[in-house]
N, C-alpha and C positions, 0 to 999 in steps of 0.2 A: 755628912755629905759624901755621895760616892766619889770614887778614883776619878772617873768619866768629869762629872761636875767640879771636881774639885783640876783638873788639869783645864779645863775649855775655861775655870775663873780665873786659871793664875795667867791664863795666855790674853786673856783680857783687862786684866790690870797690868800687864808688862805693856801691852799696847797702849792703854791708857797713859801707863808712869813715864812711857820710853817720850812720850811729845808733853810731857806736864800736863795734863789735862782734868784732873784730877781737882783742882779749882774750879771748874765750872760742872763737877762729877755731884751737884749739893742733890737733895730729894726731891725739892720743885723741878728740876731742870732733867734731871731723871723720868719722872713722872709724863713730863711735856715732852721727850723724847720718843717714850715708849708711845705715847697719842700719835703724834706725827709717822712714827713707824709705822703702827697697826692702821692709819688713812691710807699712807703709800699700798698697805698692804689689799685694802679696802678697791681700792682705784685697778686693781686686775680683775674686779668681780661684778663692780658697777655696770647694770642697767643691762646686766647676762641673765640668759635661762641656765637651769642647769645642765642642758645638755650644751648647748654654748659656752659653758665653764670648762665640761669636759673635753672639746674640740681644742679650746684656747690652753690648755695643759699637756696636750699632744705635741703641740712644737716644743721642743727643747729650751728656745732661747724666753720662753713666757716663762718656763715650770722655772727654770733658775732665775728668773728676777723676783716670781712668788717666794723659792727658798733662800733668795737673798733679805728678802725685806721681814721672813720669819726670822732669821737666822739675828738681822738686826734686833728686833722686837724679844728675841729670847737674851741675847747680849745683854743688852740695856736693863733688863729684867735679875739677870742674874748678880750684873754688878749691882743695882739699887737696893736689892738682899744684904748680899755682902756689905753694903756699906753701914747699912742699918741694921745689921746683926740677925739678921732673919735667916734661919735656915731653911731655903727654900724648898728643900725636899719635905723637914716636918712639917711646915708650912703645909702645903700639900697636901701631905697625910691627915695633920687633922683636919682641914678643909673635904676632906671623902668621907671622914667618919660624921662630919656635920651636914655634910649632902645625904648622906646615908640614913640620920636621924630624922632630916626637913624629910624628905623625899624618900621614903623607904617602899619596896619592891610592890608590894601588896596593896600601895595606896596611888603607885606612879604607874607601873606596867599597863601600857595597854588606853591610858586615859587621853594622851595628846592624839592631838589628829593635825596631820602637815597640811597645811595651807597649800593651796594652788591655784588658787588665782579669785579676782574678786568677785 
């Protein structure tokens, strides 16, 4: 794990350890955390265009409650790792070389086409 991840986990189990919380820290409750995080997150984007996304990200006080409820959803995320011994960075890497296998350049470039309306 890098320096970076590995300082942003230990500050987050010191927050966790410092209130006990760590009892109610199991993998279902983890899991239903990071859900509820990524709705809150979902609820600054609902029933927007995207250039209406882009407007609503102009005000300052919007873009910090978007990188706050990321910032949650990455937390939650990282301790659920650590608890269950996942390294979340290899994790990662081999989840690119398996995206890279499913989906490789020559079969994916070029083939989707963005939706715009019905």
């Amino acid at each position: 794990m890098s320096t970076l991840s590995e300082n942003i986990l230990q500050k987050i189990k010191t927050f966790r350890d410092e209130r006990n919380w760590m009892q109610f820290h199991d993998p279902k409750n983890m899991a239903i955390a990071v859900s509820i995080e990524s709705a809150e997150l979902l609820e600054h984007f609902l029933w927007k265009s995207p250039e209406e996304v882009e407007n609503y990200l102009k005000d300052p006080k919007n873009k910090q409650e978007v990188s706050d409820e990321i910032a949650d959803i990455m937390c939650f995320l990282l301790e659920l790792a650590d608890n269950l011994e996942i390294d979340i960075e290899q994790a990662i890497e081999n989840k690119m070389i398996h995206n890279a296998r499913k989906y490789p350049v020559e079969k994916a470039r070029g083939r989707a086409t963005k939706y715009t309306k019905l």
